[in-house]
MARBANU-942687 format. One record per atom (N, C-alpha, C): residue number from 1; atom name; x, y, z. Coordinates in Angstrom, 3 decimals. Example, Ala and Ser with C-alpha at 12.3 -4.5 7.8 and 13.67 -1.06 7.14 Angstrom:
<rs>
{r 1; 'N'; {13.190; -5.690; 7.800}}
{r 1; 'CA'; {12.300; -4.500; 7.800}}
{r 1; 'C'; {13.200; -3.300; 7.800}}
{r 2; 'N'; {12.850; -2.250; 7.080}}
{r 2; 'CA'; {13.670; -1.060; 7.140}}
{r 2; 'C'; {12.900; 0.030; 7.870}}
</rs>
This chain:
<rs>
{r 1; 'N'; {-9.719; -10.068; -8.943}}
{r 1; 'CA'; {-8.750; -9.014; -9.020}}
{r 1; 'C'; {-7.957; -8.985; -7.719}}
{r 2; 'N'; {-6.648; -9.480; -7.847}}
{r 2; 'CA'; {-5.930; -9.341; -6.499}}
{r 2; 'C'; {-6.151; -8.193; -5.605}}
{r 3; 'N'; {-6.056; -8.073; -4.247}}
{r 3; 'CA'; {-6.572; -7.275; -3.459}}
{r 3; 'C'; {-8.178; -6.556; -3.059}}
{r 4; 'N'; {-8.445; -7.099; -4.074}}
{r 4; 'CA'; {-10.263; -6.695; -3.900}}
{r 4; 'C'; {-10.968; -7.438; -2.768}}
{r 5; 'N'; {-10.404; -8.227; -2.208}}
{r 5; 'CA'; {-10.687; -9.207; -1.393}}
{r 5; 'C'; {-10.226; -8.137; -0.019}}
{r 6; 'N'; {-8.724; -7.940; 0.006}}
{r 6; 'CA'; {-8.664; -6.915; 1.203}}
{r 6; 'C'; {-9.172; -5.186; 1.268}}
{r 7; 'N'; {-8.616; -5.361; 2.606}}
{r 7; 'CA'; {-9.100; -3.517; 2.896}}
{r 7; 'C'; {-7.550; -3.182; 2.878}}
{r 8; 'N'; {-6.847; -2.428; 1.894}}
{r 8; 'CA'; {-5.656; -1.814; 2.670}}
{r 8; 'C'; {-5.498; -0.419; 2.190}}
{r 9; 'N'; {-4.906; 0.046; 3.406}}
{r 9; 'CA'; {-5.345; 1.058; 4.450}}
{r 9; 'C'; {-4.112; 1.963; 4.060}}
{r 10; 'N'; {-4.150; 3.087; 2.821}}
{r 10; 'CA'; {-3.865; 4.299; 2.657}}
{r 10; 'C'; {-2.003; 4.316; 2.282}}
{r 11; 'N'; {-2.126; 3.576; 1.677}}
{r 11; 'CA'; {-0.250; 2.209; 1.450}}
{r 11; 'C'; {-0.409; 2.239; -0.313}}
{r 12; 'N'; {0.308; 2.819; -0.738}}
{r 12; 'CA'; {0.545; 2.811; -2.629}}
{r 12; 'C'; {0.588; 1.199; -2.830}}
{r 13; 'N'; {-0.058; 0.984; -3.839}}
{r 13; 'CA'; {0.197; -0.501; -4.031}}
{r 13; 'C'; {1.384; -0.680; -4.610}}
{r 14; 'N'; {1.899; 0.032; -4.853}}
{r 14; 'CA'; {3.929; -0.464; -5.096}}
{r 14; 'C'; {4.854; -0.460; -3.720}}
{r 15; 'N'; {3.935; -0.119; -3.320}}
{r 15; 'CA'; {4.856; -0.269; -1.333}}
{r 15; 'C'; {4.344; -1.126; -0.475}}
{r 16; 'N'; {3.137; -1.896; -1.051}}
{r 16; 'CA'; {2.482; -2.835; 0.100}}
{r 16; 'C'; {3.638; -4.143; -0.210}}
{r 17; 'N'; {3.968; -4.131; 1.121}}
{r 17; 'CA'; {4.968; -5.732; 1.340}}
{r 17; 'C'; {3.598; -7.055; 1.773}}
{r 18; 'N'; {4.339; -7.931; 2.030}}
{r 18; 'CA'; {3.760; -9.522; 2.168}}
{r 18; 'C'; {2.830; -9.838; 1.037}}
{r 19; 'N'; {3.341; -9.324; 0.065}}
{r 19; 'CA'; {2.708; -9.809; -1.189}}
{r 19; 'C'; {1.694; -11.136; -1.547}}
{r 20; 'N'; {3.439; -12.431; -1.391}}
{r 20; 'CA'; {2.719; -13.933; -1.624}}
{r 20; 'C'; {1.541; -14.311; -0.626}}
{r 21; 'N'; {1.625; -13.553; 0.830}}
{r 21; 'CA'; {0.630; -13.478; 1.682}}
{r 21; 'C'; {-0.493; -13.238; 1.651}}
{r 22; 'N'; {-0.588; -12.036; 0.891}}
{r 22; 'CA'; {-1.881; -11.280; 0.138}}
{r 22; 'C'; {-2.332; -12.472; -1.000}}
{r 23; 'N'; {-1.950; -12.387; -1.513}}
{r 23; 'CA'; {-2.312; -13.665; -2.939}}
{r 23; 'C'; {-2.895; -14.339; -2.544}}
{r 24; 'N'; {-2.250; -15.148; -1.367}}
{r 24; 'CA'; {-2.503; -16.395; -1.030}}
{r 24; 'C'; {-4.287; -16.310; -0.317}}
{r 25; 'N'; {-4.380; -15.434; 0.447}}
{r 25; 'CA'; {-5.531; -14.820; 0.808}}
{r 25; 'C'; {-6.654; -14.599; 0.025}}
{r 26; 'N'; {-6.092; -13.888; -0.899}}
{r 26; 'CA'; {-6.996; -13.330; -1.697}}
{r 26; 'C'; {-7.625; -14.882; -2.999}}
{r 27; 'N'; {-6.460; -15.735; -3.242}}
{r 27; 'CA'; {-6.831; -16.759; -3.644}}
{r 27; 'C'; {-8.119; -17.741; -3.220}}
{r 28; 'N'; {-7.658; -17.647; -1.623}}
{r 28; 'CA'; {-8.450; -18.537; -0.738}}
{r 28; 'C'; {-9.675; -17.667; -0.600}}
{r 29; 'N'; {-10.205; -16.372; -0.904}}
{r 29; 'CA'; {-11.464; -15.311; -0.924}}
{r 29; 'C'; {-11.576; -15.222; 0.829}}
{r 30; 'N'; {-10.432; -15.174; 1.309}}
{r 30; 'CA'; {-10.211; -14.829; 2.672}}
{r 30; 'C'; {-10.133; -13.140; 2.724}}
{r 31; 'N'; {-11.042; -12.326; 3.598}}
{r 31; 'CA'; {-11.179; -10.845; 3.724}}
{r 31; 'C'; {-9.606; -10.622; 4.653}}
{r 32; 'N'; {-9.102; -9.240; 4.051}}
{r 32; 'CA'; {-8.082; -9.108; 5.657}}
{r 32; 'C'; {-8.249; -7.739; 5.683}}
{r 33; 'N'; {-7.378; -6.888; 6.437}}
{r 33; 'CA'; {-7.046; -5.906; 6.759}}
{r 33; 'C'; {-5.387; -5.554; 6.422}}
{r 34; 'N'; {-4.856; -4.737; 5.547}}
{r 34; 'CA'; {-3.366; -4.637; 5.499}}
{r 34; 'C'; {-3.102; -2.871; 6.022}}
{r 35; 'N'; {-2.025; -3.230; 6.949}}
{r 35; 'CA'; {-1.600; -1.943; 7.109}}
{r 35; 'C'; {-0.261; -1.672; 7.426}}
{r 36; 'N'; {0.189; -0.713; 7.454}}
{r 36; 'CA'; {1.794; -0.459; 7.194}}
{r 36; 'C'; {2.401; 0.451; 8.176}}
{r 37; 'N'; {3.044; -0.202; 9.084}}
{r 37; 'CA'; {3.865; 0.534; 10.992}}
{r 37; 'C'; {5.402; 0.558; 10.076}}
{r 38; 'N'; {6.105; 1.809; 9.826}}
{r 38; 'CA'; {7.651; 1.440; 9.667}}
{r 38; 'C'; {8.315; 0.417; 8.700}}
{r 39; 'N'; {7.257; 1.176; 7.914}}
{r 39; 'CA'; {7.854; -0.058; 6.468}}
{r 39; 'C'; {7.823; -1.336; 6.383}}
{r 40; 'N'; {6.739; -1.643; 7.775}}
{r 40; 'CA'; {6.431; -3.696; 7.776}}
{r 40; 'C'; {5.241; -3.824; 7.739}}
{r 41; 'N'; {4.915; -4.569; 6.718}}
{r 41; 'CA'; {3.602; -4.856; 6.436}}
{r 41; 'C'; {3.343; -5.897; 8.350}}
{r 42; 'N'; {1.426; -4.980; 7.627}}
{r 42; 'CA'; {0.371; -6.333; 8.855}}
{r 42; 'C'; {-0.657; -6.555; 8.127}}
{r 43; 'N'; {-1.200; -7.625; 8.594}}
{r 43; 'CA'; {-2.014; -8.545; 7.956}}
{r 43; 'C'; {-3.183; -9.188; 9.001}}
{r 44; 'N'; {-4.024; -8.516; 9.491}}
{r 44; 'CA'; {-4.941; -9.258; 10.186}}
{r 44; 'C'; {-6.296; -9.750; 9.421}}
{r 45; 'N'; {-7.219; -11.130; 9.821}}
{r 45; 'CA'; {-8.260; -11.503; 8.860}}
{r 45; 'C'; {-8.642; -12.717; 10.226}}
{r 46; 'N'; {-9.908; -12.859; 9.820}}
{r 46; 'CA'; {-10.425; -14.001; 10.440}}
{r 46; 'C'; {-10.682; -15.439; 9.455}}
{r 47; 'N'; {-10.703; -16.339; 9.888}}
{r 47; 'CA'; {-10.811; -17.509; 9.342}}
{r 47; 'C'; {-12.374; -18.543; 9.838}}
{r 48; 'N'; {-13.300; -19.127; 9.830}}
{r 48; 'CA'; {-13.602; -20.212; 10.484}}
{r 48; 'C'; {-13.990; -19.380; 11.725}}
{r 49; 'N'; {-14.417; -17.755; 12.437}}
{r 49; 'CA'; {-14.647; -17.447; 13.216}}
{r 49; 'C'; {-13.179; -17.110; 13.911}}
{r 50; 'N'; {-12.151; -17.572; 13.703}}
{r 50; 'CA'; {-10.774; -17.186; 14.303}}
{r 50; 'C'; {-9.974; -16.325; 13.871}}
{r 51; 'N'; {-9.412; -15.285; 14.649}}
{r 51; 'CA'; {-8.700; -13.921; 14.426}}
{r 51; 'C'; {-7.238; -14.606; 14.112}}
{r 52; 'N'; {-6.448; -14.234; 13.003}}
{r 52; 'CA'; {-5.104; -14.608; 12.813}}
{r 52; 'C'; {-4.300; -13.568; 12.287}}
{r 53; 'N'; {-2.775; -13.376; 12.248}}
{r 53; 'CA'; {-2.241; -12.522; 12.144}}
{r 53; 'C'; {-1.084; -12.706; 11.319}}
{r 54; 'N'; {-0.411; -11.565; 10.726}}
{r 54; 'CA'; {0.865; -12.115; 10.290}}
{r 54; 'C'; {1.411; -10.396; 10.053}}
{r 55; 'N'; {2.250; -10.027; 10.845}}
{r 55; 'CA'; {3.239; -9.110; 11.507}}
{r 55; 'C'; {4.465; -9.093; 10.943}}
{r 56; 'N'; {4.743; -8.611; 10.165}}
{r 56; 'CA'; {6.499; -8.572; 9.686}}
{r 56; 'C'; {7.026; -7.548; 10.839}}
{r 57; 'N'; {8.599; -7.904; 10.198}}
{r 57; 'CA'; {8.915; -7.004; 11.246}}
{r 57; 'C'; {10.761; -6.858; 11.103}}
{r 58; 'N'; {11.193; -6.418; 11.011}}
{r 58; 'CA'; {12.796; -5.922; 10.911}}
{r 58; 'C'; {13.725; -5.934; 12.036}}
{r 59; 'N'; {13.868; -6.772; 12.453}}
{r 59; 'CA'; {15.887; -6.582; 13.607}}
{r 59; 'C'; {16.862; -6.451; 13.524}}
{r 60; 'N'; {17.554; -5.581; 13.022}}
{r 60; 'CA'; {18.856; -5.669; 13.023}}
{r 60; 'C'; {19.159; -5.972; 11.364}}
{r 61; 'N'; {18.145; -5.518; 10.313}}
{r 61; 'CA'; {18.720; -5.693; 9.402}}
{r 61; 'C'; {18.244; -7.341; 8.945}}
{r 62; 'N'; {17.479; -8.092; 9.540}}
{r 62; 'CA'; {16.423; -9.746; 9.661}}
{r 62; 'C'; {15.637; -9.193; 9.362}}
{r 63; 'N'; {14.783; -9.715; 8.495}}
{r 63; 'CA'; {13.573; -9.780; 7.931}}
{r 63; 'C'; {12.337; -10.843; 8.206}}
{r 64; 'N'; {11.676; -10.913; 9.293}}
{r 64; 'CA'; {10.857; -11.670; 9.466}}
{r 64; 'C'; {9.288; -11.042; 10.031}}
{r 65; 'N'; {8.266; -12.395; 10.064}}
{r 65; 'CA'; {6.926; -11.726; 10.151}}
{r 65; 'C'; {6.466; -13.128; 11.441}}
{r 66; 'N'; {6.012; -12.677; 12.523}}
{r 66; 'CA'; {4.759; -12.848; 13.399}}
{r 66; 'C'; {3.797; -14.173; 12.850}}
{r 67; 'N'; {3.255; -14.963; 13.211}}
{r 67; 'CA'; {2.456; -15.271; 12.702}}
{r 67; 'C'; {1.426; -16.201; 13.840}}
{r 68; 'N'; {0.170; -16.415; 13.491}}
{r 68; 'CA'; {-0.215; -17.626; 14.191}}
{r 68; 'C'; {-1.434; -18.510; 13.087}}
{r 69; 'N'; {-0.283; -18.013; 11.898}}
{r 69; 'CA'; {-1.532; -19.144; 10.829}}
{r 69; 'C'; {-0.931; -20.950; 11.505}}
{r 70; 'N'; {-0.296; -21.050; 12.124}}
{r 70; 'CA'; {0.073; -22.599; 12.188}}
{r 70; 'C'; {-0.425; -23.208; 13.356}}
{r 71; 'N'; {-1.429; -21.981; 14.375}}
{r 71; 'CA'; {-1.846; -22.873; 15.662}}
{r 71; 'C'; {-2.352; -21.451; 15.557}}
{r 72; 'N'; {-3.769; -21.061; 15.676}}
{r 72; 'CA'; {-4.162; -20.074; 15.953}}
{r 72; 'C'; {-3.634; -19.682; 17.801}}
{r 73; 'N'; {-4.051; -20.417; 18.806}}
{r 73; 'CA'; {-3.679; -19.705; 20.196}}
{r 73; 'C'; {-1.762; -19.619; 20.371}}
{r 74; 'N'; {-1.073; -19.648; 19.267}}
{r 74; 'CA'; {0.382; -19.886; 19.424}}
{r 74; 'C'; {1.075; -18.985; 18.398}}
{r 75; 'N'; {1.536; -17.762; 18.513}}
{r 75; 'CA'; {2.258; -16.853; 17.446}}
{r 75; 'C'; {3.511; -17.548; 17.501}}
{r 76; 'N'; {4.318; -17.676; 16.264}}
{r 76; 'CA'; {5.867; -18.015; 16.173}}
{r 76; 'C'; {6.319; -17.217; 15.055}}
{r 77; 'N'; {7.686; -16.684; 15.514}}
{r 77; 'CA'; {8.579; -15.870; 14.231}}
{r 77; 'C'; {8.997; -17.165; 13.076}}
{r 78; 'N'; {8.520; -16.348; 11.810}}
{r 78; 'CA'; {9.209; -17.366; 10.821}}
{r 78; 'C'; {10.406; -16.073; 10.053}}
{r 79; 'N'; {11.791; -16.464; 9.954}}
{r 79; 'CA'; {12.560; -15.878; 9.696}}
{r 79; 'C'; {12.633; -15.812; 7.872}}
{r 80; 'N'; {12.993; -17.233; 7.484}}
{r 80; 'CA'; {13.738; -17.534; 6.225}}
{r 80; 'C'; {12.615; -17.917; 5.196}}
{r 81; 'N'; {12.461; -16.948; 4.202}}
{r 81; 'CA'; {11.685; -16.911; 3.171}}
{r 81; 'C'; {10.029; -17.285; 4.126}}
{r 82; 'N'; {10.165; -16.374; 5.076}}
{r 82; 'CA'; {8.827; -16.602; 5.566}}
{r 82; 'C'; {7.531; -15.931; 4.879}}
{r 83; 'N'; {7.803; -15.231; 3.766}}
{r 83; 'CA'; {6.508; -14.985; 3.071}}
{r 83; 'C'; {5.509; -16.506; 2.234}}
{r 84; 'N'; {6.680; -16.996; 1.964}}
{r 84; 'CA'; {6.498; -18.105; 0.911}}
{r 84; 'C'; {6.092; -19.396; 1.580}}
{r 85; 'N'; {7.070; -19.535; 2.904}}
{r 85; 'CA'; {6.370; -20.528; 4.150}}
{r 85; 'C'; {4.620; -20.442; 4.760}}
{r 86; 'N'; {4.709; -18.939; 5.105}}
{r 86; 'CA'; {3.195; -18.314; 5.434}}
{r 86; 'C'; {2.173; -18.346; 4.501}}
{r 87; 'N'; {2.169; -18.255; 3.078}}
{r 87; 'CA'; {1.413; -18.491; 2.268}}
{r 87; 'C'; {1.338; -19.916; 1.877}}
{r 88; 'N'; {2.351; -20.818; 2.162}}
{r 88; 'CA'; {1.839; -22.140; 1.482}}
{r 88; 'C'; {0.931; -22.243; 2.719}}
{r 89; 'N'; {1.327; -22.330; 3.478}}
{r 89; 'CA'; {0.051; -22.740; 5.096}}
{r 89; 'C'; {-1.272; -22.496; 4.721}}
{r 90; 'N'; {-1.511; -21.166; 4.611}}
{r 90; 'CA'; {-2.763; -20.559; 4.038}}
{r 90; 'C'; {-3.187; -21.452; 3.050}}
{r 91; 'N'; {-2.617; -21.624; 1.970}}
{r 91; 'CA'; {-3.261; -22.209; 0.806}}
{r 91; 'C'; {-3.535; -23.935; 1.105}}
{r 92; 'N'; {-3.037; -24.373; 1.790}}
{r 92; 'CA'; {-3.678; -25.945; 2.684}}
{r 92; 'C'; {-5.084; -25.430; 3.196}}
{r 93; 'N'; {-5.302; -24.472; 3.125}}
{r 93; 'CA'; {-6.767; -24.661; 4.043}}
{r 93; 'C'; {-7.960; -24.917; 3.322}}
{r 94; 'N'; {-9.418; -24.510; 3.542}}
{r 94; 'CA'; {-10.241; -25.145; 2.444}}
{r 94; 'C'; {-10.377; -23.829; 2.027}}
{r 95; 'N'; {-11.172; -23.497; 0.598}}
{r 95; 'CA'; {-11.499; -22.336; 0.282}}
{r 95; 'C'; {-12.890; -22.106; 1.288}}
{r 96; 'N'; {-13.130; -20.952; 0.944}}
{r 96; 'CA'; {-14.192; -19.730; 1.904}}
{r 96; 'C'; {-14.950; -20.091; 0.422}}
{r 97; 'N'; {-16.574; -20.054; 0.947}}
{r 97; 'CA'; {-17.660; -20.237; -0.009}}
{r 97; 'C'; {-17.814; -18.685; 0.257}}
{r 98; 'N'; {-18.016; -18.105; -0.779}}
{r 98; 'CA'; {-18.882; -17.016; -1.179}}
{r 98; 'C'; {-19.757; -16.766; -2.040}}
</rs>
């Protein structure tokens, strides 16, 4: 059941953003945390013992999210259709045995 996998934190599920993100997570039976600063979704979860993140975030009317799924010690902004970029990453990894 999508989202049963995360904790999110007091957010209507018709207002939680980073959707394909969530999926992708929840596909992989990766646990996270979702929570909601100013109408931008966050996304924190560990992997393999490693803390990773993925931060949206709004400038000026830009739509982009934070991330360090592509080098855990290295955050980089992904701007353009970065939900869909951030989730294919995720889904390269191996699945989580549970």
């Amino acid at each position: 059941m999508p989202g049963s996998v995360g904790r999110e934190k007091s957010v209507p599920a018709e207002n939680r953003r980073l959707k394909k993100v969530r999926e992708a997570l929840d596909q992989k039976k990766i646990s996270y945390e979702y929570t909601d600063e100013d109408g931008c979704g966050s996304l924190d979860f560990l992997f393999r013992g490693l803390k990773f993140h993925v931060w949206e975030y709004c400038d000026n009317g830009e739509w982009g999210a934070e991330t360090n799924v592509f080098n855990v010690g290295k955050s980089r902004d992904i701007e353009t259709d970065y939900e869909a970029v951030i989730a294919a990453e995720i889904l390269t990894w191996p699945d989580m045995i549970q």
